[in-house]
Wavefront OBJ file of the C-alpha trace (Angstrom):
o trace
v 91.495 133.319 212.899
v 93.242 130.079 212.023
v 96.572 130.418 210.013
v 95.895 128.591 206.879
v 99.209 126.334 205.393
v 99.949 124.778 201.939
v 101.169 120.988 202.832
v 103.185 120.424 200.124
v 105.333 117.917 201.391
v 104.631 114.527 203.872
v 107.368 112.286 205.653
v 105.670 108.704 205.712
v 106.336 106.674 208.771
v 108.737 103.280 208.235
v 106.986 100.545 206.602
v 103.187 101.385 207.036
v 101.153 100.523 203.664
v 97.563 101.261 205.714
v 96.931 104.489 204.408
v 95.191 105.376 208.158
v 98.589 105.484 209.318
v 100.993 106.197 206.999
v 101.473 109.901 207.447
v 104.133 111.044 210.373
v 104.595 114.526 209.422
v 103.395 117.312 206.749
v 105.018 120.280 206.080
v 105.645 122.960 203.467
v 106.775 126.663 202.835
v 104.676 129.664 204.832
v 106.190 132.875 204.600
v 109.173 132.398 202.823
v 110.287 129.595 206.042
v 109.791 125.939 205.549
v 107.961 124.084 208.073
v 107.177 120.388 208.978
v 104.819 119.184 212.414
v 103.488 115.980 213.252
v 100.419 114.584 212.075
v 99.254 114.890 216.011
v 100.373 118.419 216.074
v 98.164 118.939 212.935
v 95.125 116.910 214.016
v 95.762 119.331 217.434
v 95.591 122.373 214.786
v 92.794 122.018 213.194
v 90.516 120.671 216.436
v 91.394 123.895 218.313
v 90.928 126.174 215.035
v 94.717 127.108 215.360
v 96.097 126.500 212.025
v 94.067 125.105 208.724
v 96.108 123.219 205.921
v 95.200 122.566 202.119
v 97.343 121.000 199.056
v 96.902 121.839 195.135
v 95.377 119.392 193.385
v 94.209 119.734 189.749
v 95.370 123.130 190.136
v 92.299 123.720 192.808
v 92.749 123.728 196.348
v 91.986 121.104 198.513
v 91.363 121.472 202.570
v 93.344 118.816 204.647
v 90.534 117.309 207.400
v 90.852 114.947 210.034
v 89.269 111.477 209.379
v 88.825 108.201 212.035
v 89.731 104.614 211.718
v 89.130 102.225 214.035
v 89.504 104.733 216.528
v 92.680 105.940 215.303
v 92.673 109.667 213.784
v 94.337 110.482 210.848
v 94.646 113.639 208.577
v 93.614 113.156 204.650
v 92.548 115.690 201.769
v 88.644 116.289 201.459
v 86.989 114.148 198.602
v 87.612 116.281 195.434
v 87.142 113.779 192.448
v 90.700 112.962 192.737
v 92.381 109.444 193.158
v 94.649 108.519 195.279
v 94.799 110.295 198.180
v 96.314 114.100 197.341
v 98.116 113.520 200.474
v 99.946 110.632 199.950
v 100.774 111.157 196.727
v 103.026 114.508 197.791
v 106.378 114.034 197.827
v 108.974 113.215 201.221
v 110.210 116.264 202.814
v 113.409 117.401 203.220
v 115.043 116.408 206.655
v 116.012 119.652 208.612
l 1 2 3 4 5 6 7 8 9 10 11 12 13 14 15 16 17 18 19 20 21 22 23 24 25 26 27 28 29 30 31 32 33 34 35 36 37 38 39 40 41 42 43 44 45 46 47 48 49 50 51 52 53 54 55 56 57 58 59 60 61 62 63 64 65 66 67 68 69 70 71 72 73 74 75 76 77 78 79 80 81 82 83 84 85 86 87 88 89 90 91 92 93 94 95 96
């Protein structure tokens, strides 16, 4: 059974304003330990069934998915009624 995270925190990569690419890590709190992977490592996740990741929006929960562009994939929050993107909207996390 897939671990399933709270992402409540994203680290944006340099300049990118394309929302397909934008994302470089997510991370949060699991457990009482903070936690931050790559968007790879998270696309990896949730193609193998390892790990599953959601944020709070509204005060509902909202399942991160895995989404194409051009080829490229990317990880973004389920459409919930919400604009923007939940995802994007989180703020940077802490460096470790």
């Amino acid at each position: 059974m897939a671990t399933r995270k709270q992402v409540s925190c994203i680290n944006k990569q340099g300049n990118h304003y394309n929302a397909h690419e934008r994302i470089e890590n997510i991370g949060g709190v699991h457990n009482g330990s903070r936690w931050r992977i790559a968007e790879s490592s998270a696309i990896f996740n949730i193609k193998y069934g390892l790990e599953e990741y959601y944020v709070i929006a509204g005060g509902k929960s909202v399942d991160v998915v895995i989404a194409t562009h051009n080829g490229r994939e990317y990880l973004k929050t389920k459409d919930d009624g919400y604009a923007p993107n939940n995802l994007l909207n989180l703020p940077e996390c802490p460096a470790y």
